[in-house]
DSSP file (Angstrom, degrees, kcal/mol; ACC not computed):
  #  RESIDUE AA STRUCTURE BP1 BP2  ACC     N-H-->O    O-->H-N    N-H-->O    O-->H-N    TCO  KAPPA ALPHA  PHI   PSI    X-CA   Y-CA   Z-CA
    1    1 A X              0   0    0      0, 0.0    18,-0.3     0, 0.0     2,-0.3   0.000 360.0 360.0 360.0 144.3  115.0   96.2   80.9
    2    2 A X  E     -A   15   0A   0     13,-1.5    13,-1.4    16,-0.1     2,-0.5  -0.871 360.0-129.5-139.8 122.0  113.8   92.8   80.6
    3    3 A X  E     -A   14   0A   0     -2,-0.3    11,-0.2    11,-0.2     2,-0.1  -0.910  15.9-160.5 -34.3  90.8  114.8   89.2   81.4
    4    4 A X  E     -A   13   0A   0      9,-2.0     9,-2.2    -2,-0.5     2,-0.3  -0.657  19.5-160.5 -74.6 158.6  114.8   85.8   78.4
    5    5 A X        -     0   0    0      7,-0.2     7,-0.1    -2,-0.1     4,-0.1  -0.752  21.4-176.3-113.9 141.5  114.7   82.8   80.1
    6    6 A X        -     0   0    0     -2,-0.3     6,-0.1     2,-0.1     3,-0.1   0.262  60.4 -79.3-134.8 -32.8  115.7   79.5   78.7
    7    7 A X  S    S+     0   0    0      1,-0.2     2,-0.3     2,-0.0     5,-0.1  -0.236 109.1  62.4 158.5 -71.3  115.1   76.9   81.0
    8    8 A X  S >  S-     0   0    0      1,-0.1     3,-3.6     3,-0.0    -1,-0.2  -0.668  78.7-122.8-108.5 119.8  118.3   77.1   83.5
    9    9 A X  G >  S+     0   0    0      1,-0.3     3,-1.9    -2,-0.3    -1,-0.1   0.901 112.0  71.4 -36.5 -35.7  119.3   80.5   86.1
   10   10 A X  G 3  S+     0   0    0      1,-0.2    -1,-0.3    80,-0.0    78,-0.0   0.921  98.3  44.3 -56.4 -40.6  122.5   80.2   84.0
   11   11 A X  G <   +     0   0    0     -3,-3.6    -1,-0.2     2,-0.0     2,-0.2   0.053  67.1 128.0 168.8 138.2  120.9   81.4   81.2
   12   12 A X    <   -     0   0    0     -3,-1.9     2,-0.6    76,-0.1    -7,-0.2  -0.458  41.8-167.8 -93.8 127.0  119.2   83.8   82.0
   13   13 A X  E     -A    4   0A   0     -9,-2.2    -9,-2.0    -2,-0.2     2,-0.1  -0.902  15.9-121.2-141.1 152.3  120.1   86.8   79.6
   14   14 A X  E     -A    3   0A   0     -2,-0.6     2,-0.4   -11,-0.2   -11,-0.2  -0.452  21.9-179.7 -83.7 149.7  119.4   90.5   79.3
   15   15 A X  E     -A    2   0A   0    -13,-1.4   -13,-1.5    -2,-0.1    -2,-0.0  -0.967  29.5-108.7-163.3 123.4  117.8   92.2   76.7
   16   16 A X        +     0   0    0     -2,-0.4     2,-0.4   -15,-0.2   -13,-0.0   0.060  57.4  19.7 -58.9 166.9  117.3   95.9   76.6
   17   17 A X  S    S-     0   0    0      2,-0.0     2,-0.3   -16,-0.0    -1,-0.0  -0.870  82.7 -18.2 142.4 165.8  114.5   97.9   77.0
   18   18 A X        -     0   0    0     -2,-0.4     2,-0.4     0, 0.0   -16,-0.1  -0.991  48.7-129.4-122.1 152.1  111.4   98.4   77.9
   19   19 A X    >   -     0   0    0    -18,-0.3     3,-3.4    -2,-0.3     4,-0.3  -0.613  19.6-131.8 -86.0 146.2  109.1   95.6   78.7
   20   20 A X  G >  S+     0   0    0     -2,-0.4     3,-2.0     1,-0.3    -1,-0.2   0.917 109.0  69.9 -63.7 -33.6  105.5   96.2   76.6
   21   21 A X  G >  S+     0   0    0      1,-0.3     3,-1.3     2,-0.2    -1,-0.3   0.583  80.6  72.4 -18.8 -38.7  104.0   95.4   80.2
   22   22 A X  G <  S+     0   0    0     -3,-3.4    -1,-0.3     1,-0.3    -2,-0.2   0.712  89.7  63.1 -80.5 -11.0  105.4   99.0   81.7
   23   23 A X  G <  S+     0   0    0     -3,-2.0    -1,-0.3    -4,-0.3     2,-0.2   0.305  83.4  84.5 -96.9   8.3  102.6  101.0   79.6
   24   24 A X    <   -     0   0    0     -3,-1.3     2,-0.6    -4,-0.1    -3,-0.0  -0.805  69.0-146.1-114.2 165.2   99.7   99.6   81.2
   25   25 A X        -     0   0    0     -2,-0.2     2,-0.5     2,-0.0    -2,-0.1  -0.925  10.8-147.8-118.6 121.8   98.3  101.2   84.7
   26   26 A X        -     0   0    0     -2,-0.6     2,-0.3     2,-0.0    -2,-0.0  -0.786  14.1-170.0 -65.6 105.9   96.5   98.3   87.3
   27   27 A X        -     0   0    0     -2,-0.5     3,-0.1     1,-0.1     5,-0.0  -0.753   8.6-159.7 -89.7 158.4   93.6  100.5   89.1
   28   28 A X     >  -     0   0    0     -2,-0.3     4,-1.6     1,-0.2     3,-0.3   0.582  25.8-146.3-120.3 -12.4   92.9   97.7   91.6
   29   29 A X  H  >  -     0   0    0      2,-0.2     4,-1.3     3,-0.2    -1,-0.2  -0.321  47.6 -43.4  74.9-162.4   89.0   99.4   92.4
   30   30 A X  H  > S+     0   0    0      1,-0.2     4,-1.4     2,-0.2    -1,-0.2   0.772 138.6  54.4-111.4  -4.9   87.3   99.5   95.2
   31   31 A X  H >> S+     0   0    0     -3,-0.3     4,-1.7     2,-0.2     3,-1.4   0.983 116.2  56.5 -73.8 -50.1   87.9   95.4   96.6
   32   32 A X  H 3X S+     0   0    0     -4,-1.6     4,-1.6     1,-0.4     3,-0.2   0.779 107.0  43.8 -60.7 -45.9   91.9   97.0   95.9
   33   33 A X  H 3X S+     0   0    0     -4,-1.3     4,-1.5     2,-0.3    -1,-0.4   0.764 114.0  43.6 -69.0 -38.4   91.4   99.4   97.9
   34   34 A X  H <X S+     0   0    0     -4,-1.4     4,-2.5    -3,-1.4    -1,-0.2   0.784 118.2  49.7 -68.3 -23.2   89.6   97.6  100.8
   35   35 A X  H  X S+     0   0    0     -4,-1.7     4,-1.8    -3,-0.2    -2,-0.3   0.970 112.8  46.3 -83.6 -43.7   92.3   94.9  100.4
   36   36 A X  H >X S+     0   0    0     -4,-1.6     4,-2.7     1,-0.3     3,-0.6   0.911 113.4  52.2 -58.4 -52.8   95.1   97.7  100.4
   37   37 A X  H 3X S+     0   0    0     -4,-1.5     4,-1.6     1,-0.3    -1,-0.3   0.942 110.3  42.4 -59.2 -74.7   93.5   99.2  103.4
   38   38 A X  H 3<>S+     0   0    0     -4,-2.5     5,-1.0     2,-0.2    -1,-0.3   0.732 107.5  59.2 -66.9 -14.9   93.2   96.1  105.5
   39   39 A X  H X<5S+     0   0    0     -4,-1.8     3,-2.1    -3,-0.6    -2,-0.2   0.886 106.2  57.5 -84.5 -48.9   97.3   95.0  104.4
   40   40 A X  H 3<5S+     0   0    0     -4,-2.7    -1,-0.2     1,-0.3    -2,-0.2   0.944 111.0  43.3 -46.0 -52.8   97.8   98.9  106.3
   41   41 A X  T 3<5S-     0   0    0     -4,-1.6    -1,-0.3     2,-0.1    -2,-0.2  -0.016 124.1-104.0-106.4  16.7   96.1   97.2  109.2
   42   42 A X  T < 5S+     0   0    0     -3,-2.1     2,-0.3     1,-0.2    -3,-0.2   0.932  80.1 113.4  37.6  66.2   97.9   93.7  109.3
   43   43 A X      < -     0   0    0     -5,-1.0     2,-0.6    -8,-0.2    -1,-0.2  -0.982  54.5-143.9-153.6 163.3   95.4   91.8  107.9
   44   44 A X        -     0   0    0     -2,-0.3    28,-0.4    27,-0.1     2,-0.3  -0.807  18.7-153.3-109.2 142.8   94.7   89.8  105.0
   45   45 A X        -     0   0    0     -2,-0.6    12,-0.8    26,-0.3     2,-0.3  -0.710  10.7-171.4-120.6-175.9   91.4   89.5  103.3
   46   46 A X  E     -B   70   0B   0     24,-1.8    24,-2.9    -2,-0.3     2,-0.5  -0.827  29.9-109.8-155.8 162.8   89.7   87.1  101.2
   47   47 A X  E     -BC  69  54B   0      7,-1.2     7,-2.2    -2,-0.3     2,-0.6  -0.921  27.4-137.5-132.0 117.9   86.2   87.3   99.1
   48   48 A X  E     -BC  68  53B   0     20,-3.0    20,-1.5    -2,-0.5     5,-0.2  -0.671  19.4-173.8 -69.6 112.7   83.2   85.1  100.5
   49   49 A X        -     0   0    0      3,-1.9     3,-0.3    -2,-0.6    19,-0.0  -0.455  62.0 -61.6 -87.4 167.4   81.2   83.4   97.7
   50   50 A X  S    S-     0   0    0      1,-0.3     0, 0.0    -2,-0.2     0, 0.0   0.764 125.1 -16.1 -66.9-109.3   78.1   81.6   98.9
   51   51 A X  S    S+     0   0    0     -3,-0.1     2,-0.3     2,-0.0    -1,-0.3   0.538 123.1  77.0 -87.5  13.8   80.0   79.2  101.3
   52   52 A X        -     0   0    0     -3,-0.3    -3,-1.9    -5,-0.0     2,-0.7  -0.717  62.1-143.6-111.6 131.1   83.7   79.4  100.1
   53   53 A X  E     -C   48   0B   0     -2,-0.3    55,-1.1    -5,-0.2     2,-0.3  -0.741  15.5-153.8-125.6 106.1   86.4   82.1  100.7
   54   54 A X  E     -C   47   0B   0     -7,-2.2    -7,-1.2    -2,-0.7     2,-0.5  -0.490   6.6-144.7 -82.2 128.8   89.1   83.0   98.0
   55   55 A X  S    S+     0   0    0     -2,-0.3    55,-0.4    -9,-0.2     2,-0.2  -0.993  92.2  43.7-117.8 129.4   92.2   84.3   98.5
   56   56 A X  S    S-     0   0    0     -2,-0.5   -10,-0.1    53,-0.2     2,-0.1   0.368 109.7-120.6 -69.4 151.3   93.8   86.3   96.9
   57   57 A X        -     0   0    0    -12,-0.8     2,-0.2    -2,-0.2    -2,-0.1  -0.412  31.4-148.2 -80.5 139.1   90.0   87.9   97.0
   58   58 A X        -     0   0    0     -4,-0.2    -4,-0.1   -11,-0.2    -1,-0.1  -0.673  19.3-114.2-104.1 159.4   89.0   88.3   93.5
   59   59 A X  S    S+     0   0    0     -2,-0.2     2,-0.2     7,-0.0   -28,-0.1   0.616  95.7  21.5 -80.2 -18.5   86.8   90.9   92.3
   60   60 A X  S    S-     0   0    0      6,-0.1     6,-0.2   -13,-0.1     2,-0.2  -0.690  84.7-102.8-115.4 165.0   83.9   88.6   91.3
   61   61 A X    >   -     0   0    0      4,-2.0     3,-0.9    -2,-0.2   -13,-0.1  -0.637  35.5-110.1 -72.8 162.5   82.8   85.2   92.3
   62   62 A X  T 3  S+     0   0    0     -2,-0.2    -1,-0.0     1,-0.2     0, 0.0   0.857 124.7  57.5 -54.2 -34.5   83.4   82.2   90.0
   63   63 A X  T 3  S-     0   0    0      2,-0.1    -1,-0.2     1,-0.1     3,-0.1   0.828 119.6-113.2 -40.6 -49.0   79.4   82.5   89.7
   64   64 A X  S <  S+     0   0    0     -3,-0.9     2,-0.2     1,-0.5    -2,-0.1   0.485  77.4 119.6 117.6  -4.5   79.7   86.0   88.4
   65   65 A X  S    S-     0   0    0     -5,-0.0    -4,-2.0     1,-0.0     2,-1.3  -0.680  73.2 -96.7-115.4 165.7   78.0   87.7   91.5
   66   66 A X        -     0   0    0     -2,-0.2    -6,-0.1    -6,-0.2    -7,-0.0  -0.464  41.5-146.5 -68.1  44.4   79.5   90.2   93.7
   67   67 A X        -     0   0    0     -2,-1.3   -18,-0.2   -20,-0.1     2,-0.2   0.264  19.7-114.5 -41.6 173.8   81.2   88.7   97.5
   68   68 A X  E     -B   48   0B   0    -20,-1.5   -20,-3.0   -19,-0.0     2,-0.5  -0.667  39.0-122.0-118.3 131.7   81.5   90.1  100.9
   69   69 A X  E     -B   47   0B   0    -22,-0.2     2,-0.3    -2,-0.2   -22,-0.2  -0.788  38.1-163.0 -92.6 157.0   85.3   90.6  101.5
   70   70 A X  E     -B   46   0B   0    -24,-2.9   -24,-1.8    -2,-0.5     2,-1.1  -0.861  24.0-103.4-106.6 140.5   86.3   88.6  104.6
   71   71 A X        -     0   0    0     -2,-0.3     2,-1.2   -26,-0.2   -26,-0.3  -0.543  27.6-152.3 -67.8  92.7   89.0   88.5  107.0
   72   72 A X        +     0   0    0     -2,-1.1   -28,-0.1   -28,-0.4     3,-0.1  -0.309  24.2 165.4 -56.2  84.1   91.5   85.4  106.4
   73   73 A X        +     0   0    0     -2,-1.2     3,-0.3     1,-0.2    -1,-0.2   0.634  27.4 168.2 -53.4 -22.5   93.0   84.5  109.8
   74   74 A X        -     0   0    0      1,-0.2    -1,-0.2    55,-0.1    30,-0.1  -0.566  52.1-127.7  57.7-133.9   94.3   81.1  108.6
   75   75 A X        -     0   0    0     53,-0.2    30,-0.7    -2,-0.1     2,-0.3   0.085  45.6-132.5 -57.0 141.4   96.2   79.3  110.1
   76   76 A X  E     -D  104   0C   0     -3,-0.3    52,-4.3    52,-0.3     2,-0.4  -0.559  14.4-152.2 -61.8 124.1   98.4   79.1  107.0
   77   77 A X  E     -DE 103 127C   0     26,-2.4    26,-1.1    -2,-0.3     2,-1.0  -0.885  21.3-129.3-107.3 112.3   99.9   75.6  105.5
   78   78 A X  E     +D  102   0C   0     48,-1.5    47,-1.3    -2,-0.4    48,-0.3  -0.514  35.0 176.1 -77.1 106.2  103.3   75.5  103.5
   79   79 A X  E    S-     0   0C   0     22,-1.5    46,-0.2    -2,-1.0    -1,-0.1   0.977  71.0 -14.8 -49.0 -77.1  101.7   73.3  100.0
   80   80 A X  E    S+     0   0C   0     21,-0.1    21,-0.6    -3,-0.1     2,-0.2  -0.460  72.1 173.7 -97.0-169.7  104.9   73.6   98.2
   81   81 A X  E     -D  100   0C   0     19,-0.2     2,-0.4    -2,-0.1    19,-0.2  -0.814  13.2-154.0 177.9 135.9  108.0   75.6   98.6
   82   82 A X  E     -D   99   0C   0     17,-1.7    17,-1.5    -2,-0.2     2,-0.4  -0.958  13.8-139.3-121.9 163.2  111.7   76.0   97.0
   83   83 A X  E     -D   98   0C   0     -2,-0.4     2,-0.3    15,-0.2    15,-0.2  -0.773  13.9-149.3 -95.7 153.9  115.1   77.4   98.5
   84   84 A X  E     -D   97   0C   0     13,-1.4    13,-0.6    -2,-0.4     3,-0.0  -0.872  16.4-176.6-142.8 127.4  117.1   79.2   96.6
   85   85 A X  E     +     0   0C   0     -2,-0.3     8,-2.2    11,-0.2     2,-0.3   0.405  62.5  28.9 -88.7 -38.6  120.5   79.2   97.1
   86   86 A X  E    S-D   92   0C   0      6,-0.3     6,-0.2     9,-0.1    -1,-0.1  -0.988  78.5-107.9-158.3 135.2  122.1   81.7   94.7
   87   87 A X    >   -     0   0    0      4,-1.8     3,-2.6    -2,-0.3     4,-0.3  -0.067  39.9 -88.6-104.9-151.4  121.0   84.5   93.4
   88   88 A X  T 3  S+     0   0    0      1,-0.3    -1,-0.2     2,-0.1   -76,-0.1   0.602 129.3  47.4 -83.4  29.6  120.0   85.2   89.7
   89   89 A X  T 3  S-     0   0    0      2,-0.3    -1,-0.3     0, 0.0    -2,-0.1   0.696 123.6-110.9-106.1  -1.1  123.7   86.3   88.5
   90   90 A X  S <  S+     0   0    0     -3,-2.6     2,-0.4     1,-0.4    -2,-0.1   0.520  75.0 132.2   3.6  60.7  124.8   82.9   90.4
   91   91 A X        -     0   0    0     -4,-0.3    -4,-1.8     1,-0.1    -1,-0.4  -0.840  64.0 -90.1 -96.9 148.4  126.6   84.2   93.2
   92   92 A X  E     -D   86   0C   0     -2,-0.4    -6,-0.3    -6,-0.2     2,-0.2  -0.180  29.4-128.2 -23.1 123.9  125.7   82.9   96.6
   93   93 A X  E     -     0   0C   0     -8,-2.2     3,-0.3     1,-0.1    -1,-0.1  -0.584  14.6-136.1 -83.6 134.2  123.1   84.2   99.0
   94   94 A X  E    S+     0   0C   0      1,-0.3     2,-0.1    -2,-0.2    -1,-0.1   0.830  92.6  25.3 -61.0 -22.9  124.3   84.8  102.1
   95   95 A X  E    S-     0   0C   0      1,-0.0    -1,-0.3    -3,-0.0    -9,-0.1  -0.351  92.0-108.1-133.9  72.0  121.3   83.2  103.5
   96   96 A X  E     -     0   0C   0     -3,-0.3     2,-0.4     1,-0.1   -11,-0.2   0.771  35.6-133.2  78.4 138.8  119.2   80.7  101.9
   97   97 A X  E     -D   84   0C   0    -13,-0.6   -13,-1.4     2,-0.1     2,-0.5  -0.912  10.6-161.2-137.2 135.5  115.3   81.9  100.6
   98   98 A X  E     +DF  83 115C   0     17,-0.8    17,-1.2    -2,-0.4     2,-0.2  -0.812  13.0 172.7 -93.4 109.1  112.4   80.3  101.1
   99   99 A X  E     -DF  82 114C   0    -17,-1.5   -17,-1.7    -2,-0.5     2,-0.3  -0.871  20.2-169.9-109.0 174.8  109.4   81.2   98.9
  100  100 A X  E     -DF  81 113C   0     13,-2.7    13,-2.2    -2,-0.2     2,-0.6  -0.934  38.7-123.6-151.0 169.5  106.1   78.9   99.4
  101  101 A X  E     - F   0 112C   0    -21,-0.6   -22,-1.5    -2,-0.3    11,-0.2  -0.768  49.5-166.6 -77.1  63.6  102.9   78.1   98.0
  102  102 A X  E     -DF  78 111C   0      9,-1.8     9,-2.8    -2,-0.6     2,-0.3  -0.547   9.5-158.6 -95.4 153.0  100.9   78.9  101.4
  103  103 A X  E     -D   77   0C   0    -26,-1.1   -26,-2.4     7,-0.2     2,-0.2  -0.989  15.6-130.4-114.7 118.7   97.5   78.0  101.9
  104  104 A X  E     -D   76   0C   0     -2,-0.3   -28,-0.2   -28,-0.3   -49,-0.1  -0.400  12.0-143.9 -56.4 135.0   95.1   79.7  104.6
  105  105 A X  S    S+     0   0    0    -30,-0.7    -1,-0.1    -2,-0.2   -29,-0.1   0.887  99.8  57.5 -81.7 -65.6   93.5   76.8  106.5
  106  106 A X  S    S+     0   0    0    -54,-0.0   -53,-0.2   -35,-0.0     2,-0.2   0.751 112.5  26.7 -46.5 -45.1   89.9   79.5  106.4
  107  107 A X  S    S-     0   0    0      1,-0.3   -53,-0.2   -55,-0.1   -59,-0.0  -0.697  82.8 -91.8-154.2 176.3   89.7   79.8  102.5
  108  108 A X  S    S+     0   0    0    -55,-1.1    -4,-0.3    -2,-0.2    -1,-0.3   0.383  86.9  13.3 -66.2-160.4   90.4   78.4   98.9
  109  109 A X        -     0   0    0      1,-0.1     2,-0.2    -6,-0.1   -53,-0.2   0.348  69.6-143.5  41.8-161.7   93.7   79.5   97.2
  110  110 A X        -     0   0    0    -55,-0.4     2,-0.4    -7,-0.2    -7,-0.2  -0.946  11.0 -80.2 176.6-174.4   96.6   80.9   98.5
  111  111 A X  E     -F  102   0C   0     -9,-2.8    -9,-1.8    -2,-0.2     2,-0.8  -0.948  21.1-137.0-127.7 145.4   99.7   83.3   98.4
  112  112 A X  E     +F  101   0C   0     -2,-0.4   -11,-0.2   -11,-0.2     2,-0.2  -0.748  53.1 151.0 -89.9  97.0  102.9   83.0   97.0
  113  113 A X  E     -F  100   0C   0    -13,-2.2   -13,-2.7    -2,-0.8    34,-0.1  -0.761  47.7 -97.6-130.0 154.6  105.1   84.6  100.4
  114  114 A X  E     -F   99   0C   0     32,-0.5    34,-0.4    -2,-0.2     2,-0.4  -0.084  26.4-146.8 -57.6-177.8  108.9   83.9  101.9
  115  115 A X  E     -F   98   0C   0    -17,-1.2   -17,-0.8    32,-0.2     2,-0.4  -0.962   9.4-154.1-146.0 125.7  108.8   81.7  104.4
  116  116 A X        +     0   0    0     32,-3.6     2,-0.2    -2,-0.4    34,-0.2  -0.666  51.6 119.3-112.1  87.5  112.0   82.9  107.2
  117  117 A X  S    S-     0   0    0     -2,-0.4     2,-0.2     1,-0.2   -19,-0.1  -0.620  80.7 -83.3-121.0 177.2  112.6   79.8  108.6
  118  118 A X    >   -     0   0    0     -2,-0.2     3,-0.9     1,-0.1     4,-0.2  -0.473  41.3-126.8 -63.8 158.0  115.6   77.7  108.8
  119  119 A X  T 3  S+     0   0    0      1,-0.2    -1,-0.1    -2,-0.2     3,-0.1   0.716 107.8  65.5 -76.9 -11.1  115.9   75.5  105.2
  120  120 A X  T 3  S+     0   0    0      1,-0.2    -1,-0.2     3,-0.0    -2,-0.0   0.344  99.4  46.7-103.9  23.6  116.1   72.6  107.4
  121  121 A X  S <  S+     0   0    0     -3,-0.9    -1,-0.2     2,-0.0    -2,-0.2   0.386  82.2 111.3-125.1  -3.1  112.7   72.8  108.7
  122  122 A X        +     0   0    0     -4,-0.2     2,-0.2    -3,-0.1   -41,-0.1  -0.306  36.0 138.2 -58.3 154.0  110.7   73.4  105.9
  123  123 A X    >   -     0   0    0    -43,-0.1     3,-1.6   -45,-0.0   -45,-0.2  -0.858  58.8 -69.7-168.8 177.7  108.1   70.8  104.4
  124  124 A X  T 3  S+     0   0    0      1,-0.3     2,-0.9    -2,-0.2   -45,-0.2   0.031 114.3  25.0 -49.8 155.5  105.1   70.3  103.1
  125  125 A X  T 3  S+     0   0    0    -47,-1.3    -1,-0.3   -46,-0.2   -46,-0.1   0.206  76.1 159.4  63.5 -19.2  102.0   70.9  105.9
  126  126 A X    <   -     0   0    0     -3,-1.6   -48,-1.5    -2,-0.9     2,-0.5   0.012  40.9-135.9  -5.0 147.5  104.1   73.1  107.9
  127  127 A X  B     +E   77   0C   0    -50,-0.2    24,-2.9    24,-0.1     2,-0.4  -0.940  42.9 158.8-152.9  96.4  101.6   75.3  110.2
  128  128 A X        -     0   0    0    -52,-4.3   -52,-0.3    -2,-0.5    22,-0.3  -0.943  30.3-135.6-156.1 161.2  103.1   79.1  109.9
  129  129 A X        -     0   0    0     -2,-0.4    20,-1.0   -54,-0.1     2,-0.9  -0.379  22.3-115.3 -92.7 148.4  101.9   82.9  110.4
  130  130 A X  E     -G  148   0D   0     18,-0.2     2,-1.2    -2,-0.1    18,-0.3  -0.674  24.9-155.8 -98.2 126.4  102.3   85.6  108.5
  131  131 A X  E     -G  147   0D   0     16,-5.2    16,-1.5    -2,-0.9    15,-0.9  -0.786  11.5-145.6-119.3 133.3  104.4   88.7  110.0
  132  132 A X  E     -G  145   0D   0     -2,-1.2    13,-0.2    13,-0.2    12,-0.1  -0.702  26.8-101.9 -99.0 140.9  104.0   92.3  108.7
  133  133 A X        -     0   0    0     11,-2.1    -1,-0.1    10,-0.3     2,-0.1   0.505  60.6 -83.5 -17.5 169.1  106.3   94.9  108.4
  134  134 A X    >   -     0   0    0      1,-0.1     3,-1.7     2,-0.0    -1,-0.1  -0.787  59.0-101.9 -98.0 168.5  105.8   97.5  111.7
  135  135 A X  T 3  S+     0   0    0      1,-0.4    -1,-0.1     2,-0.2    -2,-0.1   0.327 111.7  64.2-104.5   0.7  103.2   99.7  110.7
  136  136 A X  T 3  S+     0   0    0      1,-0.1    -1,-0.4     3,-0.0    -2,-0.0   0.242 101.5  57.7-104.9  16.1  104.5  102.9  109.5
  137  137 A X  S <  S+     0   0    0     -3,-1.7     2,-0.4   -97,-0.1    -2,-0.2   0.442  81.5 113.4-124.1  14.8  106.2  101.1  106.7
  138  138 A X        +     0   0    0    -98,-0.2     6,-0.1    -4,-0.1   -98,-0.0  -0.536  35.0 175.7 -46.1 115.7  103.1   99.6  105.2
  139  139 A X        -     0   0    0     -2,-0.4    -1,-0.1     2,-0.1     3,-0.1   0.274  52.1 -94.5 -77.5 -12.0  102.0  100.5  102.1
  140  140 A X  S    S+     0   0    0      1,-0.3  -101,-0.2  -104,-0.3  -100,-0.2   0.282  87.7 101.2  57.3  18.2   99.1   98.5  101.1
  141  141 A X  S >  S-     0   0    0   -102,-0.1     3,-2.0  -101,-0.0     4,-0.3  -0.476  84.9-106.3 -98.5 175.0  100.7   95.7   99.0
  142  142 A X  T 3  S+     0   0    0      1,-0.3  -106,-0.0     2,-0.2   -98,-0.0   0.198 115.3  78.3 -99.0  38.4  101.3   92.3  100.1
  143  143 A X  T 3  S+     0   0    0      1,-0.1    -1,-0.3   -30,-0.1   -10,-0.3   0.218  76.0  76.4-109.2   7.1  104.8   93.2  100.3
  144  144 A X  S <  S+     0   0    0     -3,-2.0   -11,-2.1   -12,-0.1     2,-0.3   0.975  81.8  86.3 -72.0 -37.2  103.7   95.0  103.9
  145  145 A X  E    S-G  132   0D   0     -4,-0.3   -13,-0.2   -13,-0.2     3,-0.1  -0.480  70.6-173.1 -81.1 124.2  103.8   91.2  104.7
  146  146 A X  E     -     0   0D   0    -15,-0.9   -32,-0.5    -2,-0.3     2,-0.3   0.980  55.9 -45.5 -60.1 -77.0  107.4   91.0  105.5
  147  147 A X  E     -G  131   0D   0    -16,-1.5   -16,-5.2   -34,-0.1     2,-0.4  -0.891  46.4-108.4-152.4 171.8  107.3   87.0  105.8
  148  148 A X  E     +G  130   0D   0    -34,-0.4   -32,-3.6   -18,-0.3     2,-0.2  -0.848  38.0 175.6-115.1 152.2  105.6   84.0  107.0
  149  149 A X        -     0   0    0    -20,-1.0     2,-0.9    -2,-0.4   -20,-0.1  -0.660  41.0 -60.0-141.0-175.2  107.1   82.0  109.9
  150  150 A X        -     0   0    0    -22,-0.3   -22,-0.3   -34,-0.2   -24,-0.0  -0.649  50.2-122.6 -83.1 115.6  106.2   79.0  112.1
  151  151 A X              0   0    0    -24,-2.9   -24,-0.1    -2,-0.9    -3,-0.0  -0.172 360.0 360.0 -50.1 156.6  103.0   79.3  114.2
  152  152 A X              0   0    0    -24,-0.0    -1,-0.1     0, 0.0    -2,-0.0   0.143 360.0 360.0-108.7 360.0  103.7   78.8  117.8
């Protein structure tokens, strides 16, 4: 099953299927595995190029040579961000969702996370932390990170 797009949630229309996308397999290698491994362990990592650290850590440097993965502690910084309001049949959310553009504070890049705040405290430069799932329902994706919240 599949989603078209057009421009507007309204419509948004289904089209049956399968998408050509489901037949390929992502081995993620052995930075996936270290990154999967540390996600287990509530932390995030990042890959040091000469003085610079990218996150999400990529398997190479921009150079072409091989980085040292690192931990990114951040703190984290909301860049951008949207609510969303309703969800994609456009029935109401009971609650508001925040995803954002966050940026670690430590490294280049960033990750695309919820944010669980109230809506009426987001903005830009926001200071917030990331909080993982408890630790026996980690998996090693970055969906073990439940959500990012406001540092204290």
């Amino acid at each position: 099953m599949a989603w078209w797009k057009k421009g507007r949630t309204v419509d948004i229309r289904h089209v049956e299927g399968k998408m050509e996308t489901e037949k390929y397999v992502y081995t993620p290698g052995i930075a996936g595995l270290e990154l999967a491994k540390a996600l287990i362990e509530g932390k995030i990592l990042g890959v040091k190029c000469g003085d610079k650290v990218y996150v999400p850590a990529k398997t190479y440097c921009p150079d072409f040579t091989r980085g040292e993965l690192v931990e990114v502690k951040g703190p984290w910084t909301v860049e951008t961000y949207t609510i969303i309001y309703e969800d994609m049949y456009g029935g109401k959310l009971e609650k508001p969702q925040i995803i954002a553009l966050l940026k670690p504070e430590d490294a280049e890049g960033g990750l695309i996370h919820y944010v669980n705040i109230d809506p009426k405290t987001i903005r830009i430069g926001l200071r917030v932390k990331p909080v993982f799932k408890p630790k026996d329902e980690r998996k090693g994706l970055l969906t073990d990170i439940a959500y990012f919240t406001i540092e204290h």
